[in-house]
PDB file with one MODEL, atoms N, CA, C and O in Angstrom:
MODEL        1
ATOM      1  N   UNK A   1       0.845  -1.173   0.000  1.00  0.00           N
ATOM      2  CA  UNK A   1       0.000   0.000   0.000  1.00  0.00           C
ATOM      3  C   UNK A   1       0.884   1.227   0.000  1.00  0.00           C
ATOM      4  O   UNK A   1       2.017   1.178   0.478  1.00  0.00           O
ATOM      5  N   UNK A   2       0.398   2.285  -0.511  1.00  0.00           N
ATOM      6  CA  UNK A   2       1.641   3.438  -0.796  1.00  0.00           C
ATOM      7  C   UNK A   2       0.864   4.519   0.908  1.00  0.00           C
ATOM      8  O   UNK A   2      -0.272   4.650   1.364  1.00  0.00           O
ATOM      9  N   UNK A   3       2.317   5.070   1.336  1.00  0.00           N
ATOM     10  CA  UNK A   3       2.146   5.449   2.489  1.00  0.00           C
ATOM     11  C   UNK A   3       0.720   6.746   2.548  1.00  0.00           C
ATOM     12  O   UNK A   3       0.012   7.202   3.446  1.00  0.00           O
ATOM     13  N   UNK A   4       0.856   6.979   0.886  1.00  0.00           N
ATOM     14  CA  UNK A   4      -0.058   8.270   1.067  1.00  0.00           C
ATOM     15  C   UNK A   4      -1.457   8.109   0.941  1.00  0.00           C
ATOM     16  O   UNK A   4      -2.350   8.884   1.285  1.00  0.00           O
ATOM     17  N   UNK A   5      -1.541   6.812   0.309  1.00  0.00           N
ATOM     18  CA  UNK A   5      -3.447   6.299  -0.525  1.00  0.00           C
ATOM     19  C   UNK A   5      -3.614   5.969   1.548  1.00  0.00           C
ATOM     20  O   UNK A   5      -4.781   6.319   1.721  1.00  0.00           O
ATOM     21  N   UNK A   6      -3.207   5.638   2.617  1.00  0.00           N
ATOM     22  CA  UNK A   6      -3.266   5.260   3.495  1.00  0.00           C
ATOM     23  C   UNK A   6      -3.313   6.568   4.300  1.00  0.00           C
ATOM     24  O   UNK A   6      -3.083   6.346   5.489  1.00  0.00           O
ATOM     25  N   UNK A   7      -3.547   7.898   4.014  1.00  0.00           N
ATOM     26  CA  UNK A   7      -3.995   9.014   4.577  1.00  0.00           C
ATOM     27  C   UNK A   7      -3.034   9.368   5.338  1.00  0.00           C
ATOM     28  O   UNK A   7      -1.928   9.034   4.913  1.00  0.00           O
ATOM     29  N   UNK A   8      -3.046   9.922   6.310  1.00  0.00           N
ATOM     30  CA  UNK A   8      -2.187  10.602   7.133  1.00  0.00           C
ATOM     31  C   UNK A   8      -1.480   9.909   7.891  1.00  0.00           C
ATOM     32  O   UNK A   8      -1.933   8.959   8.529  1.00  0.00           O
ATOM     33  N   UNK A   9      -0.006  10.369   7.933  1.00  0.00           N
ATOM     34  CA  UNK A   9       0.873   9.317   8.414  1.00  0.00           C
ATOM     35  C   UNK A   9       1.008   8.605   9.296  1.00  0.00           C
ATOM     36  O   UNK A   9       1.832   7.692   9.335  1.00  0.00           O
ATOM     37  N   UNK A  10      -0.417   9.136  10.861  1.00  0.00           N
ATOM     38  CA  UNK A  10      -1.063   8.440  11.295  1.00  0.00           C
ATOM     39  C   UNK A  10      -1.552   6.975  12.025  1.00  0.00           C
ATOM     40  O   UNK A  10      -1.477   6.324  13.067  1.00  0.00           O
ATOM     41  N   UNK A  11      -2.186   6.977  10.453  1.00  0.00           N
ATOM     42  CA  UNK A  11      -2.854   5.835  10.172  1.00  0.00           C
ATOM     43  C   UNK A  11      -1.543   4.781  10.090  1.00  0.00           C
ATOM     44  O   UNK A  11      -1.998   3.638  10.101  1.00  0.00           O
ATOM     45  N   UNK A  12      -0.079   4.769  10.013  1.00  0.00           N
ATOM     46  CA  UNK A  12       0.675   3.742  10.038  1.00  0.00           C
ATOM     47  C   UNK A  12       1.151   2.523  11.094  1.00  0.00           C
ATOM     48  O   UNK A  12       1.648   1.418  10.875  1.00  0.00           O
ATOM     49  N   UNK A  13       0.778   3.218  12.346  1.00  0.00           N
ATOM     50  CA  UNK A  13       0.794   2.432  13.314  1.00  0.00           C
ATOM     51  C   UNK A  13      -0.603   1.408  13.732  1.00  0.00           C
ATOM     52  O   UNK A  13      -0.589   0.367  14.388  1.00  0.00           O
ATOM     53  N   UNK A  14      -1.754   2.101  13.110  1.00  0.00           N
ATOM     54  CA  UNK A  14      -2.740   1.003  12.710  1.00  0.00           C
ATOM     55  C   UNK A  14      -2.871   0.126  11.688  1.00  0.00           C
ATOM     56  O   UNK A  14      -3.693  -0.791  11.667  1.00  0.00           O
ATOM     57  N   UNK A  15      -1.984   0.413  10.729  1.00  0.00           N
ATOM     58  CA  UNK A  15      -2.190  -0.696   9.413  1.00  0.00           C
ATOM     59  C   UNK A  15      -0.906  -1.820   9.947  1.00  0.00           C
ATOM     60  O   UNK A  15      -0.945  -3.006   9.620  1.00  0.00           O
ATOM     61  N   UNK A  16       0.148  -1.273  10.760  1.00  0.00           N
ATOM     62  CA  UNK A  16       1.331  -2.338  10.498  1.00  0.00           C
ATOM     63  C   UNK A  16       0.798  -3.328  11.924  1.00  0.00           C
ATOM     64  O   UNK A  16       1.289  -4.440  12.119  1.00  0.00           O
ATOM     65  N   UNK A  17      -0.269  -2.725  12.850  1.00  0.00           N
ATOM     66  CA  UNK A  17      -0.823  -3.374  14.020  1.00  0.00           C
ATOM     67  C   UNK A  17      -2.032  -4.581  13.197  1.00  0.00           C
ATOM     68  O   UNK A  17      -2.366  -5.663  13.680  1.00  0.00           O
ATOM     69  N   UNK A  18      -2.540  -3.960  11.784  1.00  0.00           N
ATOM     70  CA  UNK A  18      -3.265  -4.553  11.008  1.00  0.00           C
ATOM     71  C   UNK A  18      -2.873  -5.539  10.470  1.00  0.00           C
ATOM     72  O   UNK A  18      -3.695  -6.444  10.331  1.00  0.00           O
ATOM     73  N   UNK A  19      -1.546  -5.735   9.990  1.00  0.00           N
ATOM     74  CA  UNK A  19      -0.584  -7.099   9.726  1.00  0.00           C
ATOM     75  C   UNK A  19      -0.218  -6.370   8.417  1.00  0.00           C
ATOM     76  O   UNK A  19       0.382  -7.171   7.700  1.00  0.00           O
ATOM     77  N   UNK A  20      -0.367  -4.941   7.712  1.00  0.00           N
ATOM     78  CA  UNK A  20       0.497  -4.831   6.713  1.00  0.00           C
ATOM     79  C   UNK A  20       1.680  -3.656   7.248  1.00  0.00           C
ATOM     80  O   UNK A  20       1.881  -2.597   7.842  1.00  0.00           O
ATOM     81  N   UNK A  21       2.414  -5.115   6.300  1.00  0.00           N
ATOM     82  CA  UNK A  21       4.057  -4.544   6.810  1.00  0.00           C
ATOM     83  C   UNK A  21       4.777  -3.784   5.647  1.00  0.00           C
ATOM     84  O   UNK A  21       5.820  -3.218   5.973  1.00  0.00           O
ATOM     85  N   UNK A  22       4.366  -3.678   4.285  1.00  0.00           N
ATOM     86  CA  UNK A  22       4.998  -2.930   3.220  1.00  0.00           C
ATOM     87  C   UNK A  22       4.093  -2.018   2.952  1.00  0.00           C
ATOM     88  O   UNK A  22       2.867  -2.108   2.889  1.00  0.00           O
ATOM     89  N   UNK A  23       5.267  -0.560   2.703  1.00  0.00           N
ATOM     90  CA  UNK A  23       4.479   0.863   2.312  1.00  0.00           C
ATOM     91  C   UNK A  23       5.889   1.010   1.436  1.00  0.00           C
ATOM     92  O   UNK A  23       7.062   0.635   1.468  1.00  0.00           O
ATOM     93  N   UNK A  24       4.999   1.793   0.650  1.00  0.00           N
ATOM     94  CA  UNK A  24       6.020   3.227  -0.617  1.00  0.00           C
ATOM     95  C   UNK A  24       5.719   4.636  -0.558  1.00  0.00           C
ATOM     96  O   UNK A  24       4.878   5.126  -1.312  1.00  0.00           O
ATOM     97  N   UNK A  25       6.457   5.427   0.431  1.00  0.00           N
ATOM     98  CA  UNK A  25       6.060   5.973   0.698  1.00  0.00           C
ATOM     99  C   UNK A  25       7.323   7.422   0.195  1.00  0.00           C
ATOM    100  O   UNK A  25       8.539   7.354   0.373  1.00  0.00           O
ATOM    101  N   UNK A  26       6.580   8.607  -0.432  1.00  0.00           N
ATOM    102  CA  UNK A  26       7.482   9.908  -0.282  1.00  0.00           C
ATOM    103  C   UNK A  26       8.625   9.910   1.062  1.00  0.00           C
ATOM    104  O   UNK A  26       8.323   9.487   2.177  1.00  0.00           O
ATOM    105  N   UNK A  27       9.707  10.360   0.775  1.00  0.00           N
ATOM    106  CA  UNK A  27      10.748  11.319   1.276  1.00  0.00           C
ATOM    107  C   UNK A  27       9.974  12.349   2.249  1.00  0.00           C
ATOM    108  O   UNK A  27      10.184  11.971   3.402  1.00  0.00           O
ATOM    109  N   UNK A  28       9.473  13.059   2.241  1.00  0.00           N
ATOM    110  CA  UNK A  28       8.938  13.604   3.125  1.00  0.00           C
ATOM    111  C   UNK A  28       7.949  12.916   4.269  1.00  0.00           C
ATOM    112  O   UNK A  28       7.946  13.178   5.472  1.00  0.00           O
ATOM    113  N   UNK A  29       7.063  11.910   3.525  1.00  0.00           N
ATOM    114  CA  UNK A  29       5.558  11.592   4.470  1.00  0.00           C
ATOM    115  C   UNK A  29       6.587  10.327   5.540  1.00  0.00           C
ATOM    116  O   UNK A  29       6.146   9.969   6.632  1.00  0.00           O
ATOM    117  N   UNK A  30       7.973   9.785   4.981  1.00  0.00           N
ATOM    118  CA  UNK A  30       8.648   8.811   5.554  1.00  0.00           C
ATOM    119  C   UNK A  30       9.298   9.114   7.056  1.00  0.00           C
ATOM    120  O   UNK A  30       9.330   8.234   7.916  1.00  0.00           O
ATOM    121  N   UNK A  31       9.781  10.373   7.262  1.00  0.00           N
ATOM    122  CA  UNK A  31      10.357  10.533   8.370  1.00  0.00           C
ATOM    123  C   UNK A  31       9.001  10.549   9.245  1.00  0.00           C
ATOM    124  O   UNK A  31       8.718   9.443   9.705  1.00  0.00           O
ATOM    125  N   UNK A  32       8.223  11.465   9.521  1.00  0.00           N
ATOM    126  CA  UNK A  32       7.229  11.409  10.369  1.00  0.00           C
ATOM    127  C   UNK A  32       6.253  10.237  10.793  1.00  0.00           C
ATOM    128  O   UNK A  32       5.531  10.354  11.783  1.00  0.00           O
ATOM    129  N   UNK A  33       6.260   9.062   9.974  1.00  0.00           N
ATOM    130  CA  UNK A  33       5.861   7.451   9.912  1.00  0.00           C
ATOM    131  C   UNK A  33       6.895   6.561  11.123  1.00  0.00           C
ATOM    132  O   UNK A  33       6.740   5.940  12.174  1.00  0.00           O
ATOM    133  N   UNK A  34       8.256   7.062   9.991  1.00  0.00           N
ATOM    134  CA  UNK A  34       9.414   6.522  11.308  1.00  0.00           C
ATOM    135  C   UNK A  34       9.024   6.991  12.807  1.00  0.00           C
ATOM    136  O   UNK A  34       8.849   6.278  13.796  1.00  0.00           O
ATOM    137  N   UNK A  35       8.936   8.467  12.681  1.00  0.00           N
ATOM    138  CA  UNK A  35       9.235   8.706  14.148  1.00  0.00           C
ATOM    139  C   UNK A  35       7.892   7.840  15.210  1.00  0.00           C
ATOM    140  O   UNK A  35       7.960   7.299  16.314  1.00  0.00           O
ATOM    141  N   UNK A  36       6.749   8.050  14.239  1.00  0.00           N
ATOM    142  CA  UNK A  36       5.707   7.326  15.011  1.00  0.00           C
ATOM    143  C   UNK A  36       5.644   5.891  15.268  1.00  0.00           C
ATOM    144  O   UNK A  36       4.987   5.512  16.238  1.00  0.00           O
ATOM    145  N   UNK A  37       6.310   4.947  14.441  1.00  0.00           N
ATOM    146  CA  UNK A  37       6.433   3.736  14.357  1.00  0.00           C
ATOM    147  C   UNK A  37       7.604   3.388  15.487  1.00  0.00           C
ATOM    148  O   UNK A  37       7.426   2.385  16.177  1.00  0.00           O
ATOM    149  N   UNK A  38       8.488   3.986  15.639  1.00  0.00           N
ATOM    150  CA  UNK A  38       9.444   4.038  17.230  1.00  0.00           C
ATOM    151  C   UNK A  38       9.147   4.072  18.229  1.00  0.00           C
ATOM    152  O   UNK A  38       9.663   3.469  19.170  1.00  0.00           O
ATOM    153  N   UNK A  39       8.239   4.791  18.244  1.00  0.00           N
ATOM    154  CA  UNK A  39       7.346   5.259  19.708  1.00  0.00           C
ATOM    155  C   UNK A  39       6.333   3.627  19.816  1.00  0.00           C
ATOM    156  O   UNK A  39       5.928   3.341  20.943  1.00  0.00           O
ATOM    157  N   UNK A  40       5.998   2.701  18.703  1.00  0.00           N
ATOM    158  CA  UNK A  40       5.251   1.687  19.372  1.00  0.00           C
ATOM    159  C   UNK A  40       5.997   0.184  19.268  1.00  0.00           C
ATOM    160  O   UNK A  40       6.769  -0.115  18.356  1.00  0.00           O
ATOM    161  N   UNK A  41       5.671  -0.588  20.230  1.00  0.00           N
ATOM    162  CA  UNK A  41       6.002  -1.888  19.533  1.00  0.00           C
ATOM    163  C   UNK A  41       5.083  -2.827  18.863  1.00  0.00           C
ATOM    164  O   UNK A  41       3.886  -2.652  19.090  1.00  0.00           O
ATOM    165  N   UNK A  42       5.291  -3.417  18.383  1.00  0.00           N
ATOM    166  CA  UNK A  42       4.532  -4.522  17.519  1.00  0.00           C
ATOM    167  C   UNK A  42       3.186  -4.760  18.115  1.00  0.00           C
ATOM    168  O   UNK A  42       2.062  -4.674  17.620  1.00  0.00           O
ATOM    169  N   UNK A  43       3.641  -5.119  19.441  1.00  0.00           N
ATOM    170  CA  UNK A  43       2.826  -5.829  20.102  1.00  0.00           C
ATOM    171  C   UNK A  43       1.275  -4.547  20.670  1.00  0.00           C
ATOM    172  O   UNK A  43       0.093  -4.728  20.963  1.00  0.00           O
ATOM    173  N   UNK A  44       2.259  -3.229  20.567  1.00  0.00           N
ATOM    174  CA  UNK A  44       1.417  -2.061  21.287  1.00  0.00           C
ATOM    175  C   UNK A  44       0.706  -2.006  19.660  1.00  0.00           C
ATOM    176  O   UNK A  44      -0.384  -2.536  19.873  1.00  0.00           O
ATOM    177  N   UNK A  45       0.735  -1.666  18.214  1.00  0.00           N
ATOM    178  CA  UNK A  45       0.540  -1.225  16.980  1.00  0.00           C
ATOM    179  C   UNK A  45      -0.768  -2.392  17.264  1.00  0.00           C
ATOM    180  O   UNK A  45      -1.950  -2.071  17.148  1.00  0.00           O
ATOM    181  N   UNK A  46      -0.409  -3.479  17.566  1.00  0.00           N
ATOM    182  CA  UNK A  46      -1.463  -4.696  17.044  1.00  0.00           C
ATOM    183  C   UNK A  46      -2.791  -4.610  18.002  1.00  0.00           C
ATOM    184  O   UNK A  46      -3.917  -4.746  17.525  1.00  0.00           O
ATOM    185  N   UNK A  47      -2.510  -4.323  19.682  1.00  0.00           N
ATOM    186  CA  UNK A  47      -3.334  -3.771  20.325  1.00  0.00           C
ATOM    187  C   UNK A  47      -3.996  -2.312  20.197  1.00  0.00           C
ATOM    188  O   UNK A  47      -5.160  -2.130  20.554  1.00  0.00           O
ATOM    189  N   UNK A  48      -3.178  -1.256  19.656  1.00  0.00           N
ATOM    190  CA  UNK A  48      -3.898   0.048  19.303  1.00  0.00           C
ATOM    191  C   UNK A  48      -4.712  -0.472  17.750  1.00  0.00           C
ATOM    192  O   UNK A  48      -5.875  -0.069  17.717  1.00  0.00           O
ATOM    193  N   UNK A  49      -4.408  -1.055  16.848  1.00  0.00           N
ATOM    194  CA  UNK A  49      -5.603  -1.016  15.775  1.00  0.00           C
ATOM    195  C   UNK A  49      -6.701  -2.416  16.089  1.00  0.00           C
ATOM    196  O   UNK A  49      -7.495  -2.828  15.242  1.00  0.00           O
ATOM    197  N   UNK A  50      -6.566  -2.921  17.264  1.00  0.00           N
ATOM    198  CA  UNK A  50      -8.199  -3.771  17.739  1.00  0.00           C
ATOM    199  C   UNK A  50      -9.270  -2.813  18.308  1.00  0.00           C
ATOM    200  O   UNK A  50     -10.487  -2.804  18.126  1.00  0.00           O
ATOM    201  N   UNK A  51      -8.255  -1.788  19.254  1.00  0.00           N
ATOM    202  CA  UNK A  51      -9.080  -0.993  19.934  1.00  0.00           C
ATOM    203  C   UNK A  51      -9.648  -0.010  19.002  1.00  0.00           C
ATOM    204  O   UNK A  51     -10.856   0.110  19.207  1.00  0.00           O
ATOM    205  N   UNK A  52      -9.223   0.722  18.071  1.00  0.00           N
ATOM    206  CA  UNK A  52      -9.486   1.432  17.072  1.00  0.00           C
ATOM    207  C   UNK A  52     -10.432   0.973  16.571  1.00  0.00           C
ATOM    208  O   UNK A  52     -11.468   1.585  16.826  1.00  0.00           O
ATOM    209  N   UNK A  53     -10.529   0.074  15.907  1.00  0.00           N
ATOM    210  CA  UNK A  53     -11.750  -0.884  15.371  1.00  0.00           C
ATOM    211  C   UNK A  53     -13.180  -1.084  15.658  1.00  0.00           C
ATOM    212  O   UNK A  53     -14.106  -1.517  14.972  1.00  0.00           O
ATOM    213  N   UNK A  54     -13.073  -0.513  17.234  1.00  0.00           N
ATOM    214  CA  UNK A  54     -14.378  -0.344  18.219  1.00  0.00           C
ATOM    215  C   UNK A  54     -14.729   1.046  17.941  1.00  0.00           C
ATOM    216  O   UNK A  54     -15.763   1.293  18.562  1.00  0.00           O
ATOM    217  N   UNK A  55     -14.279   2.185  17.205  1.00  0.00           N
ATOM    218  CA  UNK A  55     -14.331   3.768  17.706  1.00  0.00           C
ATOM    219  C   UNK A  55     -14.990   4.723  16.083  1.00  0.00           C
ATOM    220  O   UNK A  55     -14.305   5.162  15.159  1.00  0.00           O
ATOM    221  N   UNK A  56     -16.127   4.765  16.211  1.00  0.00           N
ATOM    222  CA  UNK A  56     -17.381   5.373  15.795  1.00  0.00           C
ATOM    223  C   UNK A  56     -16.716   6.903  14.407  1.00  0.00           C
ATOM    224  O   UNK A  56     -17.146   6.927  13.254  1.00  0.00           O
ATOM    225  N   UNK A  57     -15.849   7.777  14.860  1.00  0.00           N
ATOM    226  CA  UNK A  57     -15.475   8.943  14.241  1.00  0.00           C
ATOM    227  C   UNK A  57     -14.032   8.344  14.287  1.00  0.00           C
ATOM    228  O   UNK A  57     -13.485   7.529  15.029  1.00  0.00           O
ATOM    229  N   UNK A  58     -13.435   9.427  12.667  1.00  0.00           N
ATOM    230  CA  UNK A  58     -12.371   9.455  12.683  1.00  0.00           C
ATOM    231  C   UNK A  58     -11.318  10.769  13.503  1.00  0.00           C
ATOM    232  O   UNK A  58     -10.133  10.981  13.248  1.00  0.00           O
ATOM    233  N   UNK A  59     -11.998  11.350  14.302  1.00  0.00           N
ATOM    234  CA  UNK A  59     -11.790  12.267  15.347  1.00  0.00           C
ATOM    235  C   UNK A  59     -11.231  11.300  16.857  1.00  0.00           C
ATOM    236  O   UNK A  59     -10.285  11.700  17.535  1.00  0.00           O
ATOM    237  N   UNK A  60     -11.897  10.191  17.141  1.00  0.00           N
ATOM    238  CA  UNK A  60     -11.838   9.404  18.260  1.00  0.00           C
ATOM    239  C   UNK A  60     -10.814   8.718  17.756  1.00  0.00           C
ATOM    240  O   UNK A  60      -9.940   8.389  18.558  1.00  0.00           O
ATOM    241  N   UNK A  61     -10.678   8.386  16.530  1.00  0.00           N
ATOM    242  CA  UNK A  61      -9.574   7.152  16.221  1.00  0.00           C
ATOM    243  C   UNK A  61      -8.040   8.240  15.843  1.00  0.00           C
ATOM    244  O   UNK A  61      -7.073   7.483  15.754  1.00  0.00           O
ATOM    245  N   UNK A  62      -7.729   9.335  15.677  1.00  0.00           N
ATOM    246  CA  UNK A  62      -6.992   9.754  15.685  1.00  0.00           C
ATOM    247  C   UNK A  62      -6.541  10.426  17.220  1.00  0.00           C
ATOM    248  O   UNK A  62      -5.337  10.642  17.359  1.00  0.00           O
ATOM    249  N   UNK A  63      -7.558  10.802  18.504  1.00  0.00           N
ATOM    250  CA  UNK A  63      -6.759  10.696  19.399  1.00  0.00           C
ATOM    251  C   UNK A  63      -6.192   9.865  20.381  1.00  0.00           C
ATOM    252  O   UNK A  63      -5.336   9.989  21.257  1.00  0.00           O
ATOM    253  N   UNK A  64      -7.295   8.550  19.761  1.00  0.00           N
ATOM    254  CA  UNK A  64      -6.605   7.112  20.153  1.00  0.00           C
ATOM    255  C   UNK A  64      -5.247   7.156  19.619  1.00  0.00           C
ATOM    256  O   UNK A  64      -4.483   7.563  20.495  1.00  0.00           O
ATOM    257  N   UNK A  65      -4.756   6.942  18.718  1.00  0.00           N
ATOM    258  CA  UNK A  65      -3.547   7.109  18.055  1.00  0.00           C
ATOM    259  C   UNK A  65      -2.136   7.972  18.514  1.00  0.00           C
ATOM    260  O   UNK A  65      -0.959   7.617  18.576  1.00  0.00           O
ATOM    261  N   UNK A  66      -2.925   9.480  18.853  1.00  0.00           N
ATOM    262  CA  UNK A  66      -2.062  10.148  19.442  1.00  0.00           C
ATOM    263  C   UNK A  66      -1.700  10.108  20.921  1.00  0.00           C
ATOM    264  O   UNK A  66      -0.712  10.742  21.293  1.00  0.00           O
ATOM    265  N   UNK A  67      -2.506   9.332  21.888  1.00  0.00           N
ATOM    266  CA  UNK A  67      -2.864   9.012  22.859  1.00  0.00           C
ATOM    267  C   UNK A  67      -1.209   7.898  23.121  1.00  0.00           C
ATOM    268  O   UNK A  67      -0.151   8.287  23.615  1.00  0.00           O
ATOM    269  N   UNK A  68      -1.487   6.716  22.671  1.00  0.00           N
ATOM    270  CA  UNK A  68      -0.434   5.644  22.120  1.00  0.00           C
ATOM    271  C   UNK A  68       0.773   6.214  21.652  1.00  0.00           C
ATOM    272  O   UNK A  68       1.795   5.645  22.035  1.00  0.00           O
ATOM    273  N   UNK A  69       0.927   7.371  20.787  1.00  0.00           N
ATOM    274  CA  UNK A  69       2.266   7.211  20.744  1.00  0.00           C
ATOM    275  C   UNK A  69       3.006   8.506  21.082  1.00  0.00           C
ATOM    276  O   UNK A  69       3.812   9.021  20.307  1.00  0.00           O
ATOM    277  N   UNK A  70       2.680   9.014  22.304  1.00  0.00           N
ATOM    278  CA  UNK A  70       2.957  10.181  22.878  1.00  0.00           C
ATOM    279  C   UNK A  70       3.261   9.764  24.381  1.00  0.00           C
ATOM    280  O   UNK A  70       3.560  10.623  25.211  1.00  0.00           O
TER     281      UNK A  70
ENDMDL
END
């Protein structure tokens, strides 16, 4: 999946918690993916996108997200 059709860079710690592990992603959208993907482990990515999965707006699922890797 290319890092950008996958919306905001975000959304990467829920897709690789989702079981996809390959992106193509811009020079730019790549560093800010990294930095967020550091902040979780595998095991935290796979538990933040079950819980996500339960959450109604994409307002709730993005401060789930920021919640996790802050």
């Amino acid at each position: 999946m290319c890092g950008e059709m996958a919306g905001d860079e975000i959304a990467i710690p829920i897709l690789l918690g989702l079981g996809l592990d390959e992106f193509s992603m811009s020079a730019t959208s790549i560093l800010k993916a990294r930095s967020l993907i550091r902040k979780l482990t595998k095991a935290d990515m796979e538990k933040l996108a079950e819980s996500v999965l339960q959450l109604d707006t994409n307002e709730a699922v993005m401060e789930a997200v920021g919640k996790a890797v802050k």
